[in-house]
C-alpha positions in Angstrom: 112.0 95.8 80.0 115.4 95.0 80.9 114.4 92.7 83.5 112.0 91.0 80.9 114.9 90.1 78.8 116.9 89.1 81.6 114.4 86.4 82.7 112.6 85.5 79.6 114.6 86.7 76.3 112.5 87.8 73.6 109.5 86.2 75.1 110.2 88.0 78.3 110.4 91.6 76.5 107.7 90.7 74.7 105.8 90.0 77.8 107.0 93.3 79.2 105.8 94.9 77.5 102.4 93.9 76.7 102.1 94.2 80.5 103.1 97.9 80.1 100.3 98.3 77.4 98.0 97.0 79.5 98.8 99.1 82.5 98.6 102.2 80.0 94.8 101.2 78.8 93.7 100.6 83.2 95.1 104.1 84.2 93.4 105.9 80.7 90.4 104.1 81.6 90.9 105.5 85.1 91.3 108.9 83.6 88.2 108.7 81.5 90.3 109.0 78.1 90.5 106.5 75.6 93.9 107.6 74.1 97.3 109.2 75.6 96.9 112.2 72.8 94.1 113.3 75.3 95.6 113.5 78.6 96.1 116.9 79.2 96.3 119.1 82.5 92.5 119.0 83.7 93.5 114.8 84.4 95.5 116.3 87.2 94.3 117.9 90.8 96.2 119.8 92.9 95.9 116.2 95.5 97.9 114.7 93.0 99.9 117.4 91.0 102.1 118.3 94.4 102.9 114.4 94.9 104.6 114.6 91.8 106.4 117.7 91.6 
């Protein structure tokens, strides 16, 4: 975000942060779940859970 502003202003937050929306929608797509209210546990495997703990 910070970086948006810093090279755009407003336009560049704005910009920021529709990018960051659109990541969000990929990786639920990925996940198989059309909102973030539905990402629970069972989206994680024990591959990927010990990566991020």
């Amino acid at each position: 975000m910070a970086y948006g502003v810093g090279a755009g202003g407003r336009t560049g937050a704005e910009r920021a942060v529709e990018i960051l929306k659109l990541e969000l929608v990929r990786a639920l797509g990925q996940l198989g779940t059309p909102s973030i209210a539905q990402v629970g546990a069972e989206n994680l495997t024990d591959r990927t859970l010990h990566r991020h703990l």
